[in-house]
Structure formats: C-alpha cells, structure tokens
C-alpha positions in Angstrom: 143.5 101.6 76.5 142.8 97.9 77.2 145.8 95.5 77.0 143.9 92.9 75.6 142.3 94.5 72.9 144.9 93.0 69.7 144.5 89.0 71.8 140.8 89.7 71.8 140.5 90.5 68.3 142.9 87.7 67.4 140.6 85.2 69.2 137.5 86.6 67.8 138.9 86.6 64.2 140.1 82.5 64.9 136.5 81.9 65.6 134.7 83.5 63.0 137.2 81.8 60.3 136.9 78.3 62.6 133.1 79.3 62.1 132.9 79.6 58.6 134.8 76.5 57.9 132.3 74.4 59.7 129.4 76.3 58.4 130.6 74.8 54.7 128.7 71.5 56.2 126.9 71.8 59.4 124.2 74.4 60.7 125.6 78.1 60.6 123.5 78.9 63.4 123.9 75.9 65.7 124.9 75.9 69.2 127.6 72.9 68.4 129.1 75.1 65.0 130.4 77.8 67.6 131.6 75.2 70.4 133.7 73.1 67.6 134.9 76.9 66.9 135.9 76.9 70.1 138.0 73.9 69.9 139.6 74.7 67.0 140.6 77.9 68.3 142.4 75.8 71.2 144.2 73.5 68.9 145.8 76.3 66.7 147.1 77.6 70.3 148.2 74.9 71.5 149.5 73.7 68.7 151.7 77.3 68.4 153.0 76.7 71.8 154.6 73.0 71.0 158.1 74.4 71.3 157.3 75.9 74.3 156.0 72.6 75.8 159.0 70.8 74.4 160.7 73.5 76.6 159.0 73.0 79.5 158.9 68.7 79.5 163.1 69.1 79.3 162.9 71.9 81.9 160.9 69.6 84.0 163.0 66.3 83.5 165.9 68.0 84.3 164.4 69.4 87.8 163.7 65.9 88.6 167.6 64.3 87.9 169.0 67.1 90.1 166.7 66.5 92.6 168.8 64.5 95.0 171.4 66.8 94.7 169.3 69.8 95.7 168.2 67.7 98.6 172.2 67.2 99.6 172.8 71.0 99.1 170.0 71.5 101.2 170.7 69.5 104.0 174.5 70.6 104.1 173.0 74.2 105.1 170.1 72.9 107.4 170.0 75.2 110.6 172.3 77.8 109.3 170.5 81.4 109.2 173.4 83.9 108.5 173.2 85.7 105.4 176.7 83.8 104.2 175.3 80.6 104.6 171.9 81.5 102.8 174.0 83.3 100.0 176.6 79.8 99.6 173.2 77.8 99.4 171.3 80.1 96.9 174.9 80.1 94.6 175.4 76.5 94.7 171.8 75.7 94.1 172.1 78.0 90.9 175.3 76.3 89.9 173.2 73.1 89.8 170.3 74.7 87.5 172.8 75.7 85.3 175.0 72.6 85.0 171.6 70.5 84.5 170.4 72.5 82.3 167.3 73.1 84.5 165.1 76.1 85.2 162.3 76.4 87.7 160.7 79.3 85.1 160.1 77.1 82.1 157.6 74.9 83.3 155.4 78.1 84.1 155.7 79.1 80.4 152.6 77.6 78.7 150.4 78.3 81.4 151.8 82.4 81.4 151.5 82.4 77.7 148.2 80.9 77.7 146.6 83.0 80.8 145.8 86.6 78.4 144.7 84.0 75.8 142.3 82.7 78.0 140.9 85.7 79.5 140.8 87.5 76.0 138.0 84.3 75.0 136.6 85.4 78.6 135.8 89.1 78.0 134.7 88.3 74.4 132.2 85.8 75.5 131.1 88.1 78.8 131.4 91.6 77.2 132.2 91.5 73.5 129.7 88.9 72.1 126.8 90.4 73.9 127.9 94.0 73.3 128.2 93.3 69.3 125.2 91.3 68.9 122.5 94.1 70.1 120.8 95.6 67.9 122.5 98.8 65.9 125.9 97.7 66.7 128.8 98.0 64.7 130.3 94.2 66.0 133.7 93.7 67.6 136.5 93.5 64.1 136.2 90.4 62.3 132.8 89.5 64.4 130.1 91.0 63.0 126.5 91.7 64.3 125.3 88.7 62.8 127.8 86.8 63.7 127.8 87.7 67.3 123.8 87.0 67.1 123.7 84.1 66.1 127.1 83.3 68.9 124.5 84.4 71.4 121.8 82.6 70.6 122.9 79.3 69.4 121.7 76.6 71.6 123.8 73.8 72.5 120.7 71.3 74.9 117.8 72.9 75.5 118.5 76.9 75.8 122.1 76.7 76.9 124.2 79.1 75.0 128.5 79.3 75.0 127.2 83.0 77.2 125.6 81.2 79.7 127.6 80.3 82.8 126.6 78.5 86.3 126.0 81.3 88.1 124.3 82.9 85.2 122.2 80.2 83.7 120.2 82.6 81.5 117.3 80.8 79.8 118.6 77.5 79.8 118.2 77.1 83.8 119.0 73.8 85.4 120.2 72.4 82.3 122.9 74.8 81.9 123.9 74.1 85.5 124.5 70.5 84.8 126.1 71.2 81.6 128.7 73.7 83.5 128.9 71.2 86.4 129.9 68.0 84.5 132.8 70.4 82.4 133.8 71.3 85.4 134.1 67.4 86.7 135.7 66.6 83.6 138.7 69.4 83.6 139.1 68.5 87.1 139.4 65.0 86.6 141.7 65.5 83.6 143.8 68.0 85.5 144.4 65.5 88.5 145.4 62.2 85.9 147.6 64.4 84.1 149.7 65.4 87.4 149.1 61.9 88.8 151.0 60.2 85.8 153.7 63.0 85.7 154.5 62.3 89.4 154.0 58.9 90.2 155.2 57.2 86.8 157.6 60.0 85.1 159.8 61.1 88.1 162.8 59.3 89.8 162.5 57.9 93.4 165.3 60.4 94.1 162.9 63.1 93.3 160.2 61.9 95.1 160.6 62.8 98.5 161.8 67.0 99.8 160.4 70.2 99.2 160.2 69.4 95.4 158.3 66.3 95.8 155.5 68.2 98.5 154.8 71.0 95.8 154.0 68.4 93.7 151.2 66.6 95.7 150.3 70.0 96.7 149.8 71.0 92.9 147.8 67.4 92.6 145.1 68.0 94.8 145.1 72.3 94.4 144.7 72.5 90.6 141.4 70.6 90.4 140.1 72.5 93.1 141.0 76.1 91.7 138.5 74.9 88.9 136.0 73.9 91.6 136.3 77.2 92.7 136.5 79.9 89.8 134.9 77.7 87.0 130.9 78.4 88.1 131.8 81.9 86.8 132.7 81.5 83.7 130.7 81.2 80.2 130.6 77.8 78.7 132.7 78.7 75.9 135.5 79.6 78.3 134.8 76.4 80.3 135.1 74.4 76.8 138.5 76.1 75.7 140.2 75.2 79.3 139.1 71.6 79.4 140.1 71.2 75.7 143.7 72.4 76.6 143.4 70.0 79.6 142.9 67.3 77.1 145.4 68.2 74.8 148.1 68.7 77.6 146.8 65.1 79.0 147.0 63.3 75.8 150.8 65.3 74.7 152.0 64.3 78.2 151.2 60.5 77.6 152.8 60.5 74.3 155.9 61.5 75.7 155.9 59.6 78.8 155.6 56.3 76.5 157.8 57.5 74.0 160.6 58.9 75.5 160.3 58.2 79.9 162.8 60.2 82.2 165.2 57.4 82.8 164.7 55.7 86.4 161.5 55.9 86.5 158.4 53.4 86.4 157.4 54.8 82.7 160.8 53.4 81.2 160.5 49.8 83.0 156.8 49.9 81.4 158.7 51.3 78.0 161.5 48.4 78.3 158.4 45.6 79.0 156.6 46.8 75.9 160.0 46.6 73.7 160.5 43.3 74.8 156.9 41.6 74.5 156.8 42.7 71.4 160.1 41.0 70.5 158.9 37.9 72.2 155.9 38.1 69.7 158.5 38.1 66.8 160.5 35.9 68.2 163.9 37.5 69.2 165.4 37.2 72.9 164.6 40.1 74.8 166.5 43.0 75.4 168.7 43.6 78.8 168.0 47.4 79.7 170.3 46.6 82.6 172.8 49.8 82.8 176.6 48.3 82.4 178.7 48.6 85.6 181.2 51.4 85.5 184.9 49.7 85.4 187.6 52.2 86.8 190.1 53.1 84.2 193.0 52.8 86.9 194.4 49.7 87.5 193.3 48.1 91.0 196.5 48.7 93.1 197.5 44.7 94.9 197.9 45.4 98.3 201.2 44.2 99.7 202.1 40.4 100.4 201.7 39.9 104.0 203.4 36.4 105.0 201.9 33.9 107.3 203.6 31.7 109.8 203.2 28.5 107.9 204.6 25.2 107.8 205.1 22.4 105.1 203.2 19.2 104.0 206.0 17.3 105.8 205.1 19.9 109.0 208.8 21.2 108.8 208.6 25.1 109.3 209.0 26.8 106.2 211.6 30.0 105.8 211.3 33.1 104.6 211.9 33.0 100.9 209.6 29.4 101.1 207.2 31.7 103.0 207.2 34.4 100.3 207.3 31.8 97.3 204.2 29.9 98.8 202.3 33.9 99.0 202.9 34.9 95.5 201.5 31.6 94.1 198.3 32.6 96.2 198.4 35.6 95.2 198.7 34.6 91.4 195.9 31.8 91.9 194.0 34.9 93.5 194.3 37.4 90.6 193.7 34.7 87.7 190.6 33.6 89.7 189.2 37.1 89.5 190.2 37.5 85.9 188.3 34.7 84.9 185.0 36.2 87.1 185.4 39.5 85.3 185.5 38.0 82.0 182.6 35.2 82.9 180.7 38.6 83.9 181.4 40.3 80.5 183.6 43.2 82.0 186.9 44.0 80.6 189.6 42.6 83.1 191.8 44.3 85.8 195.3 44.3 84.6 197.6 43.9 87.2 199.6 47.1 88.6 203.3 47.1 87.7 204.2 49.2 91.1 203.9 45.2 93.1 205.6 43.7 90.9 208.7 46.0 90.8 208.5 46.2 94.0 208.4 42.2 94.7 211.4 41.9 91.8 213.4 44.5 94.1 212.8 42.3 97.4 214.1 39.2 95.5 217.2 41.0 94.1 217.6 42.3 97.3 217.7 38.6 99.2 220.3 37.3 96.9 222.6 40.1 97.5 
C-alpha cells in the first residue's frame, strides 16, 4: 500500500477546490488557473504550519544565545577522547538545551513536515495527473478525468504545461527549459537571502564563530545548490509550490526579524534606529536602548586604612592618631566623591559597609584605653 496515498489525495482535493474558486472568474482551462492552484495550495500549508515556525524561530534564537557557552563547554573537553569525558560533555551540553529552552530538532520541523507534502504534489503531477487524465479513466478522488485533462494540457507560454519538467520538456521545448531554469534561479536566489539575513543580521557575534557558526555558511552556499541539482527533474508545478514556500518563508522571516530581532544583534540596532527616527519625525528625544549596568546588591567592602608616613603643613612629623585622623578624612572625601559619580551616572549609590566602621570605632576605643 502506498504511504502517501491519504497526502496525495489531500493535495489533489486542495487543487481542485483552489481550481474551482478561480474558475468563478478566469479561464477554467488555463495554464495560469492551475498554477494559482498551486499557490494556493502552498499558502493553506504554510499557513497550517505557523505554530510550527513560531516553534522553530524560538528554537533557533535560543541556539544562538547559548552559543558561547557551547563553545566554553566545548573547549573545556578539547583533546579528551575517553568515553567519561565524551559522556560529561554530551550531559552538560544537554543541560544547556534544556535550561535555554533550545532544541537542535525544532528547526528541522517545517522542512520534515513539509517533505511527504511535497513529494505527494510530485507523484500527482508525474504519475497521478497523467494517469487520470487518459482516456477511460476513472480520475484519482476528487480529480476527475476532466479535470486532470484539462491539468495536463493547460498551457502556461507557449506549450509548457505544470507536467512538463527540464529534463522532460514535452511539447513546449526550449521554452519550458527557460521557464524551469529561471524558477530554479529564483528559489535559489531566495533560498540564499533568506539564510544570509538570518546569519549575518539575526544572530549574536557570540554565535558567529565554532562549529555552530560553520554549519551555517555551510547551509548558505549547500541549499541553493541542492536545487541546482535535483530541480531539472521535477514538473513545473512542483518547482512553483517549492519556490512559493521559499517566498513565504523569506517574507515570514523578515517580518520577524524587524519586528521582534534576537537581542545583540545588528537587526535590533537597525530596530532601535527606526524607533528613534521616527520619534525625531514627531518630535520627541530619542530613546537610549543602552542596557543599564548591573549594580551589585552587596555593599562594596572599604578596604582597610593603610597610614602613610606623613608630616604637617608646619613639616612637624605627625603621630599616630594625627596619622589615622588625617586617613579617614581621605577616606571620607574618597567615598562622598564616588557617591556623587554614581549618582551623576544615574546608578543607585554604594552604601558604605558597617564591618569598617565598627572596626575603626573599636581601634579608637581601643587607643584611649
């Protein structure tokens, strides 16, 4: 029994009612009624598989903030080959996945979900469609021998048909060539721009360099050549559904770069410019994006007095309670000084620690006894 028989029959259904929509105002029988079929069909899956692209963008952002510490874990078992090193490694590096939140898996879950999707409109395009529109036959479910007709010989320029691939021009020859070609160009082209912005603009610095950063030059450079190399097989049709989807994943990927940028990142300085030209336009002082410094909750321990051979204004040599008077006063000019940088900074000031003091009080008492 074929696997793919219920996706197949789904796909076909989604076309014919796609098909009969359009056919309300444009040529039943026209080459560009089935292609905007086509189409449609991709947006209703895509469109299904939001969640799972919500899914994988939070998957993916989190991969890139625990980047550097992947990186650290990886470098604090660099050279070691025993099987308790390797097993220390592969625990703490799933410790980090699941504190962050992150999971290599889910960025591979609209691709796996879309892959018997994809060749389901394959084998109904290369076997079904021809199959159901000869003569005598019975159709494939909702697609009926007329239907699948009028699929297969719809023209879209010249004699090109949605059947007709590169290597299998049929009657439409050269033309169907350069048709298949410049699809080809385009999902390629669409493919790299889409990985280009995600790397260079959505990730971290931090998560730009290591093993995670390689894979995803690798992935710039391999994706548009895997359609170099498999899309001269397939129909038209087939070629149309995969470089809608590339569109749509281009165009969802740019609305959430500029909507909601991983933090770090080029995307969010280019998000925090736009926020602020447009309050410039209004009139309103821009916006500091700056992050606020991080002020300890524990007071900043004084380190001890240390007292200085010294001598007075009148170059008489000072004792040792003079000595210790003439420190604290520095030390008090000292900490008032910084009190008033803190607060000229905006930062909530040091107070002093009470362990000094007691302990200078203790000195004193000390002395007079």
């Amino acid at each position: 029994m074929n696997p793919l028989y219920p996706i197949e029959w789904a796909v076909a259904w989604l076309m014919v009612k796609f098909h009969a929509l359009l056919s309300v105002f444009m040529d039943e029988d026209a080459g560009i009624t089935w292609v905007l079929s086509i189409v449609g069909l991709t947006v209703v899956i895509r469109t299904l598989i939001i969640p799972l692209f919500v899914r994988q963008i939070r998957a993916s952002r989190a991969m890139q903030m625990v980047s550097p510490e992947l990186q650290a874990v990886q470098k604090k078992y660099k050279g070691k080959t025993d099987p308790d090193s390797r097993q220390k490694m592969a625990n703490e590096t799933m410790a980090l996945y699941k504190d962050a939140g992150a999971s290599p898996f889910s960025s591979c879950l609209p691709v796996l979900l879309q892959m018997p999707i994809f060749f389901g409109l394959f084998r109904v395009l290369y076997n079904k469609l021809p199959d159901a529109a000869a003569q005598g036959s019975d159709g494939f479910g909702p697609l009926t021998q007329q239907l699948a007709e009028s699929a297969s010989t719809a023209t879209i320029l010249g004699n090109v048909t949605i059947a007709d691939s590169f290597l299998n021009s049929g009657d439409g020859g050269i033309t169907t060539k350069i048709i298949a070609g410049l699809i080809i160009a385009c999902m390629s082209a669409v493919t790299f721009f889409t990985q280009k912005s995600l790397t260079m603009k959505n990730m971290p610095k931090a998560a730009l360099e290591g093993p995670m950063a390689s894979t995803q030059k690798m992935m710039l450079y391999m994706l548009p050549f895997i359609y170099v190399i498999t899309g001269p097989g397939m129909p038209i049709g087939v070629l149309i559904y995969w470089l809608t989807t590339n569109v749509w994943t281009f165009c969802q990927q740019f609305i959430v770069i500029q909507a909601a940028p991983t933090p770090g990142t080029e995307a969010e300085k280019a998000k925090h410019a736009r926020i602020n030209a447009k309050r410039e336009k209004k009139g309103l002082e821009p916006l500091d994006f700056t992050p606020p410094k991080k002020i300890s909750a524990e007071p900043e321990v004084e380190a001890p007095i240390r007292v200085q051979p010294a001598k007075g204004k009148s170059g008489k040599k000072l004792s040792d309670e003079e000595k210790l008077e003439r420190a604290r006063a520095l030390r008090a000019q000292a900490t008032e000084e910084r009190r008033k940088a803190q607060e000229a900074a905006g930062e909530t000031p040091t107070p002093p620690a009470q362990g000094s003091n007691a302990l200078n009080k203790g000195a004193k008492k000390k002395r007079k006894k």
